[in-house]
N, C-alpha and C positions, 0 to 999 in steps of 0.2 A: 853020744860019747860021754861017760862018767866023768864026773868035774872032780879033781883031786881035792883032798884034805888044804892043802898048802892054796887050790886056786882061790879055795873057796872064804879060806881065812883072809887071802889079799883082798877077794872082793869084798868083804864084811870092811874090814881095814880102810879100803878107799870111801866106802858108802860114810862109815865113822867119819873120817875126814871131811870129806864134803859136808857132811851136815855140819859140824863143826865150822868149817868154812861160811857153809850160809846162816849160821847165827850169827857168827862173829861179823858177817856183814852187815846182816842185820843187826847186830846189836851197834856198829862203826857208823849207822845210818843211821838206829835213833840217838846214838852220842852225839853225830854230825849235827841231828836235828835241834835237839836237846842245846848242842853249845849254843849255835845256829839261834834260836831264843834267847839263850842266857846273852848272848852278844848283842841281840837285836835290843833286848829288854832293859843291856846296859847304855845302851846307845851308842855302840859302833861306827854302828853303821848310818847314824845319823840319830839327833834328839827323835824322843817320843814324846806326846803331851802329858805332860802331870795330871792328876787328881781334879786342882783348880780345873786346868783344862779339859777337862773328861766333864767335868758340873757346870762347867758355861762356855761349849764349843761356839768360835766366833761362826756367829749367824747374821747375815743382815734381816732385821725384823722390821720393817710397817710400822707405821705410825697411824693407828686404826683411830675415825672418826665414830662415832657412836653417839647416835640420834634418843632423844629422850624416852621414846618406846622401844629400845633396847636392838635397835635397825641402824645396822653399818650403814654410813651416808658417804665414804670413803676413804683414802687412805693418800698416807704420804711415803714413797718405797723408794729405794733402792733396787731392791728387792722387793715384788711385793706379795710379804712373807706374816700372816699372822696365824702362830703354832695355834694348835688346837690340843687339847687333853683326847686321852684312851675315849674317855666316858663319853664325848663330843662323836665318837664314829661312830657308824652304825654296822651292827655286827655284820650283815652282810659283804661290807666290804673287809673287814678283817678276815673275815673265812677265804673270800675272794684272794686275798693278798697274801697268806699262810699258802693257800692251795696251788698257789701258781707259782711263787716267788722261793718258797720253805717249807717243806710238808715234814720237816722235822722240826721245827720253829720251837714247839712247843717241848721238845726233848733233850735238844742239844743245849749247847754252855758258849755258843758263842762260834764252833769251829763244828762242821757237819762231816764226818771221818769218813763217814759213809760216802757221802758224794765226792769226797775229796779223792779217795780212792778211785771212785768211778772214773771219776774225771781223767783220773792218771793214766787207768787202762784203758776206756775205748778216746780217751784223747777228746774229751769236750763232745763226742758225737749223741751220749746220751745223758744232755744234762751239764750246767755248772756247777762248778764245788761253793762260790761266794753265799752264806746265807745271809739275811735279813740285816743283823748285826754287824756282817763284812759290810756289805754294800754302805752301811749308816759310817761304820770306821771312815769307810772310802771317800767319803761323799764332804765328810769333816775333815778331815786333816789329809788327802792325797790332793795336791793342791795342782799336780799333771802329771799325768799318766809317762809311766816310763819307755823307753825308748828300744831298749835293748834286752835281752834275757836276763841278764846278770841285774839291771835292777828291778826289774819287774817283780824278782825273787823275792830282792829286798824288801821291794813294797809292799808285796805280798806279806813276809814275815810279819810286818810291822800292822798289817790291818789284821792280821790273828791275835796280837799282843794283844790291841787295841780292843779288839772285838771279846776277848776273854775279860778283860778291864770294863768294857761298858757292861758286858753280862752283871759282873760283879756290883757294880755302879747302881744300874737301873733295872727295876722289875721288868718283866718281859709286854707287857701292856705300855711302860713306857716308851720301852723301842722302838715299837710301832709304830706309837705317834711322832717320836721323832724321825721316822724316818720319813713317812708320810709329807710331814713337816716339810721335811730338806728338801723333796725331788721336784725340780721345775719340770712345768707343762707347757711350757710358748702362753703367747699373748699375755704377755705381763702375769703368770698363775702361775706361781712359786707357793708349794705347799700344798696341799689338799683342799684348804680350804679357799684359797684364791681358787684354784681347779673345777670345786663345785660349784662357785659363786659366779665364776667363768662362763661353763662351759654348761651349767644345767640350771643357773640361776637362782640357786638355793644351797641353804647351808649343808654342810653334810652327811648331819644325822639324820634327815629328810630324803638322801639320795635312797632312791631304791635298787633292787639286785643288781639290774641291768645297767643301771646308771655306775653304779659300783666297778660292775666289771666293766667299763669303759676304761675307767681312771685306771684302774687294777693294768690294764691291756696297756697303756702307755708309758706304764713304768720301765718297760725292756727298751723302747725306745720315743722318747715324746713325739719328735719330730715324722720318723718312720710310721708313728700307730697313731698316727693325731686324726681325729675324727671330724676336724673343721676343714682341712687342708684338701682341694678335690682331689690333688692325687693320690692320698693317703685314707683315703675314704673306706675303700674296699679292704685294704690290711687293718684299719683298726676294725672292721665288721668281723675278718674272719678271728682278727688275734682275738677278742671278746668271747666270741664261742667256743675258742680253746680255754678260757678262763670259766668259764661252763662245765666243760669237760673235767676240769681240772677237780671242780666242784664237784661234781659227782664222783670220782674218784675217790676222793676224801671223804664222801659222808655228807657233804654239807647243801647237795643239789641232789633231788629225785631225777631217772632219768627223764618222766615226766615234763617236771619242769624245765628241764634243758629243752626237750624236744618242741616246747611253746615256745620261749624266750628266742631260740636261735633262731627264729624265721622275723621275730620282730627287727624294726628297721631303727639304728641308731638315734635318738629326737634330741637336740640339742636346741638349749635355750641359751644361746649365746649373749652373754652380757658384759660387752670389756670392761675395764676397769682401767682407764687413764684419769688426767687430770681435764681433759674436757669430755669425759663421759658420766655415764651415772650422773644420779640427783645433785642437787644440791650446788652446781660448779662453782659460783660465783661466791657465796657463802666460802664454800673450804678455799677458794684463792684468798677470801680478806681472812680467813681464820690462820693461814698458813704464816701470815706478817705479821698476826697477833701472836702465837707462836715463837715465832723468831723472837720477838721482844720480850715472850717472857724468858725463852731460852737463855739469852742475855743475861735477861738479871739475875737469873738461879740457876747460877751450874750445883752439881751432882754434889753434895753435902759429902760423900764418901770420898771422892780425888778431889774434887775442888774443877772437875772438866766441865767442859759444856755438854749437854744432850744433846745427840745429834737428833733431830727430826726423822731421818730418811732410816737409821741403822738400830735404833734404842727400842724401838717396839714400843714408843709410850700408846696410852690411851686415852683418849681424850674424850670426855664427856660434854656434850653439846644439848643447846636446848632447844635447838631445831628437833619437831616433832615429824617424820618423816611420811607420817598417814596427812598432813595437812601442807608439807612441802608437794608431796606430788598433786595434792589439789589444784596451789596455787601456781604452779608449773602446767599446770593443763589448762587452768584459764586465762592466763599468759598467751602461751603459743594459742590457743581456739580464737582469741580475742585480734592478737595482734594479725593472724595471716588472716580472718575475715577483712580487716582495717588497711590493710595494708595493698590489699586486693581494690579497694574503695580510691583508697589514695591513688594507688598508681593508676587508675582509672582516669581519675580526675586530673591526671599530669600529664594524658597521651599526647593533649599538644601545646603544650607548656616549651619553648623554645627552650629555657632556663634550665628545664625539669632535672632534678629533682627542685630546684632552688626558687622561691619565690621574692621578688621584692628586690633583685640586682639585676645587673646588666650580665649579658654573656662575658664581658670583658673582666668586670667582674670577679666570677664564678673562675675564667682560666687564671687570673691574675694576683686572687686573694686564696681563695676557699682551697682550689686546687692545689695554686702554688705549695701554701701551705700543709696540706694535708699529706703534698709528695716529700715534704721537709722532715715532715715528724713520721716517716713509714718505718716500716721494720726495714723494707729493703734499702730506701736512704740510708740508715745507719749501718748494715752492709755493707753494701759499697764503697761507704767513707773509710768506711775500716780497713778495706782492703787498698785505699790509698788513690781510689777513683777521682777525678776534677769533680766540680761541681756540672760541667756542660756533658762532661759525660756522663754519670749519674742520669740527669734531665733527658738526654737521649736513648740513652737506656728503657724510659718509661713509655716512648714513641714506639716500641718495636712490638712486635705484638707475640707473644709465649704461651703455652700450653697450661695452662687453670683449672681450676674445678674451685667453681663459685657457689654460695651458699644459696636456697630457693625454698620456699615454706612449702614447696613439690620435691623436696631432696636435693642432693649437689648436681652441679651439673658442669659436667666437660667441656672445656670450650678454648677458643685461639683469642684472645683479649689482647690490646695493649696495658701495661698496669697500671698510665692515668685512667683509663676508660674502669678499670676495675676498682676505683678511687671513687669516680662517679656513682658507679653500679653498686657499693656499700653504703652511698651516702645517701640513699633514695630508702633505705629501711628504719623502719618508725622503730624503737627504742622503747623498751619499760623497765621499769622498776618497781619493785612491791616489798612490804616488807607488811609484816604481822606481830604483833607481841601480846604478850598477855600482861597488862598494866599493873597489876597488883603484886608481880613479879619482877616484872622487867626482864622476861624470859621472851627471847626472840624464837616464833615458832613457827616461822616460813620468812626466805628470804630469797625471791629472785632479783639477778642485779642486771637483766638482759634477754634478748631473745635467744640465744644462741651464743657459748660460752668461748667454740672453737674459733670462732669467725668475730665474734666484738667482745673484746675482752673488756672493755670497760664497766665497771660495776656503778651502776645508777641508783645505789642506795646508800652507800657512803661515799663516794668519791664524788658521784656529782651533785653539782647545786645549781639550782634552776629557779626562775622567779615563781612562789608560788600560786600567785596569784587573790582569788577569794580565801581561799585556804587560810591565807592569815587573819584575816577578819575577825575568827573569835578570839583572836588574842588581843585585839581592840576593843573587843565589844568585854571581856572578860576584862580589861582594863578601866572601862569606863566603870562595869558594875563597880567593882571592887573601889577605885578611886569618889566615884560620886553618886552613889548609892541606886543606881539609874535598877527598874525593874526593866525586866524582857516585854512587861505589856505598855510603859510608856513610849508615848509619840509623838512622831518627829515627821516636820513636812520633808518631801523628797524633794521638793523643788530645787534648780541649779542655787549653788553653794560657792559662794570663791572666797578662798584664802590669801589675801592680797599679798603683792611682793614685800619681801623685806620681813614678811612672819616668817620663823622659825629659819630663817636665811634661805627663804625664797627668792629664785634670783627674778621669777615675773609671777603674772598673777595665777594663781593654778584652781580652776573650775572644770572638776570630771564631769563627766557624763554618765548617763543612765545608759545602756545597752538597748533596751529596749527603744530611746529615745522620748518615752513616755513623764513626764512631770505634774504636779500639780494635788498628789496623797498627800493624807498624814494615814505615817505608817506607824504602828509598833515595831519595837527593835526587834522580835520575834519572826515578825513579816518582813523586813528591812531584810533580815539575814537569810531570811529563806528566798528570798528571789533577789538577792545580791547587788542590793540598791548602793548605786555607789555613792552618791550626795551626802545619804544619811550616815555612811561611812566618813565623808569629810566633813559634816559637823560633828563629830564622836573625837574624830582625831584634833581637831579646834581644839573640843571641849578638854582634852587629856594631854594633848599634847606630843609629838615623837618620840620625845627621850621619855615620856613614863612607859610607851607601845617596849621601847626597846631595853630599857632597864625589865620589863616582865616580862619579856621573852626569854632573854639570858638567864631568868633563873630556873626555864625551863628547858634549860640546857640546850637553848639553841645558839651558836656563833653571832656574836652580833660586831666581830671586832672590825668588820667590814660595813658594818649599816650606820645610813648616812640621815640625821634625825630631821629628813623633809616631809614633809605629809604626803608624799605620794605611797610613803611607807605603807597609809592604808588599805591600798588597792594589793601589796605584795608585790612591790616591786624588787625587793633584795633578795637574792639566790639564797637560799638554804638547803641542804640535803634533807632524801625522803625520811634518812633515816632518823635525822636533829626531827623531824615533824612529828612524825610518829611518837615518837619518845616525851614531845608535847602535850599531844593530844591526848596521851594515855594519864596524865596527871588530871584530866576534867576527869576520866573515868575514875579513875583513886581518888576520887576525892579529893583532890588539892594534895597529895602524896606523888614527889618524884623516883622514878625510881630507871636510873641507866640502862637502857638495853643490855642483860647480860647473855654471851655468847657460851659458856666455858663455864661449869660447875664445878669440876674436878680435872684432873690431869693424873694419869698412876702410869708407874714405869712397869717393866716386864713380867714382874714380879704382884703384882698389885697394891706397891707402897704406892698408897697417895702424896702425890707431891704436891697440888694444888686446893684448895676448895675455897670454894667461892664464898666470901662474907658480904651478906646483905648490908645493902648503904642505901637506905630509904630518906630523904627530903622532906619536910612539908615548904610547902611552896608557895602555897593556894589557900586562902579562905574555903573551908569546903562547900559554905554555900555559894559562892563566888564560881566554883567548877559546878555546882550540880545545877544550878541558874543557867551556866552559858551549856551545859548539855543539852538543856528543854530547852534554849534557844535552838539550839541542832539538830533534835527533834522536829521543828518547823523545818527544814531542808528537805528533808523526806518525806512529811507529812502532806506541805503545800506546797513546795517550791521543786529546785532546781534537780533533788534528788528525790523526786516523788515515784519514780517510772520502779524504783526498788521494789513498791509495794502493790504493784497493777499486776493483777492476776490472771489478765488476757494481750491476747498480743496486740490486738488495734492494727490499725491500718497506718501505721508511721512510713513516711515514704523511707526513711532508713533503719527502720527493724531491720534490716539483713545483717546490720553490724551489730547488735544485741547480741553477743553473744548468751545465750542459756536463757535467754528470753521467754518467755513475762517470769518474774524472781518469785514472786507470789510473798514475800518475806514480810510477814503481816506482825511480828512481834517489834520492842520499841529499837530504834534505830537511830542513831544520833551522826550528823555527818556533814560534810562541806564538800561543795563542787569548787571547781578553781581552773581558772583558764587565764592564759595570758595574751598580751598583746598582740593582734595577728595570728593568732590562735598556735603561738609556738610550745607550748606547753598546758595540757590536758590532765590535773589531777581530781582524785575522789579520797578524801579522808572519811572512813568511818568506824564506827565502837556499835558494842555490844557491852554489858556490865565487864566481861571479863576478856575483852578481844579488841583489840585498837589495829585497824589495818589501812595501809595508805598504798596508794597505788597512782604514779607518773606516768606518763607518754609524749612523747614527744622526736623531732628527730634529733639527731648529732648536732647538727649544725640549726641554730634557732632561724638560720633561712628556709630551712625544711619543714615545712607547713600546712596545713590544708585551706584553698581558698576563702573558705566560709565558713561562718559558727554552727551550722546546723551539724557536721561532721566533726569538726575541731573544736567543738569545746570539750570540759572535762565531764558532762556528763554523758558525752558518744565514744570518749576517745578511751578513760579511762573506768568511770564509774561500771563498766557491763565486766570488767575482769574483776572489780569487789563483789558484786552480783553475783556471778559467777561461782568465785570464791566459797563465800557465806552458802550459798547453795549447795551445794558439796560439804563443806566440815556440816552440817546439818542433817545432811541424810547421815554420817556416822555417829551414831549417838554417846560412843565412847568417848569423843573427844568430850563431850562434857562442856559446848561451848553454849554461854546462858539464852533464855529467849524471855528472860525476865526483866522487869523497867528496871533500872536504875536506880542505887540506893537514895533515898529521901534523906537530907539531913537532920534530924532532933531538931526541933523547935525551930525551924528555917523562916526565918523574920523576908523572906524576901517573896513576894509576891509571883508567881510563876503561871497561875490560871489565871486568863489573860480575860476571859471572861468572869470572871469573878471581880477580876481588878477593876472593871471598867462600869459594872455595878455598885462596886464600893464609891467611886470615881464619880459616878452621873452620869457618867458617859456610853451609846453605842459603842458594839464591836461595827470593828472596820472591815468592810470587806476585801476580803483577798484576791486578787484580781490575779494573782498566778502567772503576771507578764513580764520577768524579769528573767532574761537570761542570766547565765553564768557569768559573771565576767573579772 
């Protein structure tokens, strides 16, 4: 049927209309749109961040430790969050993260029109519309997800604004990294590069493809595609091979290479990252209080606030060397579970055990009481408003545990005094190392085990050190009354009658061996730790001169009491006051502080700290280089000889040796030291350029071993210096010396002791090498 003139004009007429119609809709849609911005962008519908906030969106950042060879040692978080730069990633993972996440990353301005659209029509089924830069808007400033349609809109709007504003703000390389930056992975790995350090044990321009497309995979969902988690195992395996796929897709993976890598099996080098994991624990707890005090005294020059630790992203420069902390952290634990193994042997039927030298009554009455008074869960309990009897009873009942064991934790139904006991039976070390000419502390263990004994045994505690002080007597006498290292002195018994130096009776030590009747050189005296010739030294000089030149070698003495027992080491000092001692004979009579902290720089890399050298002289330098060739004799002849035996022998206790025979044939300067009842076991030794001291002992100085052949300081603690020095020596970087000791210009003090004694008229004495430690 012929369509007339007039139909045909109506129909043109309606088709005009309509289209007219749908532009004006369209055109009433992008006005909508258009306001719809202009209202979002004036803040209608709620503030936007300004500019300022667009250049420093609130992040909590890490407070990153950083080890002298440029090895994170760990961190103080919040969050633990330290950004990394574009340059820091390794292209693989940006390919990965563009090809999964924004395959228009590289083209759009912030808002993907394309996927936006998609998104509209098949409704989310092929794809989201949020790119790279939405998600980063998101992730900063949507502080919770909205509720309803109506604001999701909003929020929506507002991360386009947002996201067109950081396009404009930030190059597209820096986006990445921040966004990278921003997205938490569980287990404490906030960021990429906690993520890698995490979850593959290395930084993340090291990560390779597959390791990439890991991280890349757990962006859609951490939790959901997490590859630690066992139920989550097989979705992060498959989401990864879609980030494969995605790869090749885009150019950026052969199919080749996908059809390799997807059969490989995810490998993860899981490495937490708390404040009792990683290297270093004890170290970053006392660095964390030094901190705090500086924090204190230098708030932020710009407001006048305090830095916060946990939020600021400072960095802090340390002079722990982190290739010679894991040394001394492994001759630590090797040493201590062989020792400890020994001990508890020797305790199977010990009624007391751990405890030697008291009554069981005792033990429940003093040790126990007390140690349930001062627990973490006492202070609990009180807190929650508990009696005293209930508290007490509370420790009878017996609870589900997991105890610490040098075999791993172990699960168990304990009452918590019994687990009072079961901590007090673990032998205790401490170690510290510094480089003397420095005062650069460059290993610092303060314990066995950082999660389970938190007490740090290299500045907090102080224990008697026993022999160990002796060349600060014997450095006394040189310096005071001209005494060489090859004159002699009879060992026979010695008494200081009461009423000397406010004696309250008469005080005659003993030789350890029991042995009397030599004249010894103070060289020999000090190498088999003759105690007699130590209290005619201390006669001849006196207590108050021992402890006036201690103090100026920056040990505490505002506790020492100026009796001559002082010469055996009977007043507590920390390992760390000794060390920092010991290191002035190696300097040359130059003191110089243990320093922890070279620098401090905030987020930005303004240095806010640096460290100004504060060097001493303290010492005569022939006075230090005198009482080193006495220490020399310790290793040479005496009590630390076994350093330099090259075979292992038939010692019925080689098996506690750790790294046994040392072979350590270059010059070696050092002092054994044990104390009464063998509660305390130390080894001080130097190198020209290494001063390292090493304690043992338990908690409690009732904790002990029955006999000297185990419990003195050179079974208990000298095989973990041993040990030590073995190890920084096979890595020849560190650069640690195997040279003698610098000689001083024109040194009037006689030191060849065979020489002296021809000058003299007199035989050398023979060494008879039977002087314990003591």
């Amino acid at each position: 049927m012929a369509v007339s003139k007039a139909q045909e004009a109506k129909r043109k007429e309606d088709l005009r209309a309509n289209v007219i119609l749908f532009w004006k809709l369209v055109g009433t849609a992008i006005g909508l749109l258009v306001l719809l911005f202009l209202l979002t962008s004036w803040g209608v519908f709620g503030s936007l961040p300004d500019h300022t906030k667009l250049e420093n969106p609130d992040t909590d950042l890490a407070t990153e430790i950083v080890a002298s060879d440029g090895i994170t040692l760990g961190k103080f978080y919040k969050d633990n969050r330290t950004p990394v730069n574009f340059e820091d990633l390794p292209q693989n993972m940006v390919d990965a993260l563009v090809s999964t996440e924004d395959e228009r990353f590289f083209e759009h301005s912030g808002i993907d029109w394309y996927g936006t659209m998609r998104a509209v029509v098949f409704l989310g089924q092929r794809g989201g519309a949020s790119t790279i830069t939405q998600q980063l808007a998101k992730n900063y400033f949507t502080e919770k997800p909205a509720t309803n349609i109506v604001e999701r809109i909003g929020q929506k709007l507002k991360e386009w604004i947002i996201s067109i504003r950081l396009e404009k703000q930030y190059t597209k390389q820096e986006i990445i990294a921040q966004y990278l930056n921003q997205i938490t992975f569980l287990y404490n790995a906030d960021g990429v590069r906690s993520a890698s350090r995490i979850y593959f044990g290395k930084e993340p321009k090291k990560l390779n493809v597959e390791e990439s497309a890991v991280i890349v995979a757990m962006l859609k969902n951490p939790r959901q595609y997490n590859p630690r988690r066992e139920i989550s195992k097989e979705k992060s395996f498959q989401r990864r091979n879609q980030v494969f796929v995605q790869m090749v897709r885009n150019g950026k993976m052969t199919e080749a290479m996908k059809d390799s890598l997807r059969e490989q099996p995810i490998e993860l080098n899981f490495s937490p990252e708390t404040h009792n994991d990683g290297m270093a624990t004890y170290f970053r707890e006392y660095l964390r209080s030094w901190l705090d005090d500086w924090i204190e005294d230098n708030p932020n020059p710009a407001d006048g606030e305090k830095y916060n630790l946990y939020r600021d992203g400072l960095k802090v420069n340390v002079t722990i060397d982190s290739r010679m902390q894991a040394i001394a952290e492994k001759s630590v634990k090797d040493h201590m579970k062989n020792l400890q193994a020994e001990f508890d042997h020797q305790n199977r039927n010990l009624k007391t055990a751990p405890f030697r030298d008291v009554t069981e009554k005792e033990v429940d009455e003093k040790i126990l009481a007390s140690a349930m008074r001062r627990s973490e869960r006492w202070r609990i309990l009180k807190a929650d408003g508990k009696s005293d009897q209930e508290i007490k009873d509370s420790f009878l009942e017996k609870t589900d545990m997991t105890v610490f064991s040098w075999n791993g934790p172990i699960d168990t139904l304990m009452r918590p005094i019994d687990s009072i006991r079961y901590y007090k039976k673990f032998l205790q070390a401490g170690m510290m190392s510094m480089e003397p000419q420095t005062g650069h502390v460059k290993a610092w263990v303060g314990g066995i085990n950082h999660e389970n004994f938190k007490f740090d045994h290299v500045k907090k505690g102080k224990r008697q050190p026993g022999s160990t002080f002796k060349p600060f007597l014997y450095a006394t006498a040189i310096d005071l009354l001209k005494f060489s290292p090859c004159m002699k002195f009879s060992d026979g018994e010695y008494t200081i009658p009461a009423g000397r130096y406010g004696n309250q009776r008469d005080w005659t030590p003993k030789n350890s061996s029991g042995g009397y009747g030599q004249m010894r050189t103070l060289k020999n005296a000090l190498a088999n730790s003759v105690n007699t010739v130590s209290a005619r030294l201390i006669d001849e000089v006196g207590p108050q001169a021992v402890i006036d030149r201690v103090k100026t070698l920056g040990i505490d003495t505002s506790n020492m009491s100026a009796q001559p027992a002082l010469a055996l080491g009977t007043e507590d000092v920390s390992l760390y006051e000794m060390v920092a001692a010991y290191g002035v004979f190696a300097n040359g009579g130059i003191y110089n502080e243990p320093v922890l902290v070279t620098s401090i720089e905030d987020k930005n890399g303004t240095v806010l700290y640096q460290y100004r050298p504060d060097s001493k002289d303290v010492m005569n330098p022939e006075v230090a280089y005198t009482t080193v060739k006495l220490m020399e004799g310790v290793v040479q002849d005496g009590s630390g000889a076994r350093l330099q035996d090259s075979w292992r022998g038939n010692q019925s206790y080689a098996n506690i040796l750790t790294d046994y025979p040392y072979d350590l044939q270059n010059p070696i300067a050092g002092k054994t030291g044990t104390t009464q009842n063998q509660s305390d076991g130390w080894f001080m030794g130097m190198v020209p350029n290494l001063v390292t001291g090493v304690w043992v002992g338990g908690e409690d100085r009732a904790v002990h071993f029955p006999g000297i052949t185990y419990g003195q300081g050179a079974s208990m603690a000298l095989p973990i210096w041993g040990s030590y020095m073995k190890g920084v020596y096979k890595n020849e970087n560190l650069e640690v010396s195997k040279e003698s000791f610098p000689r001083p210009a024109n040194l009037s003090i006689q030191t060849d002791c065979d020489a002296y004694q021809q000058e003299n008229g007199s035989p050398s004495e023979e060494d008879d090498g039977g002087e314990l430690d003591m």
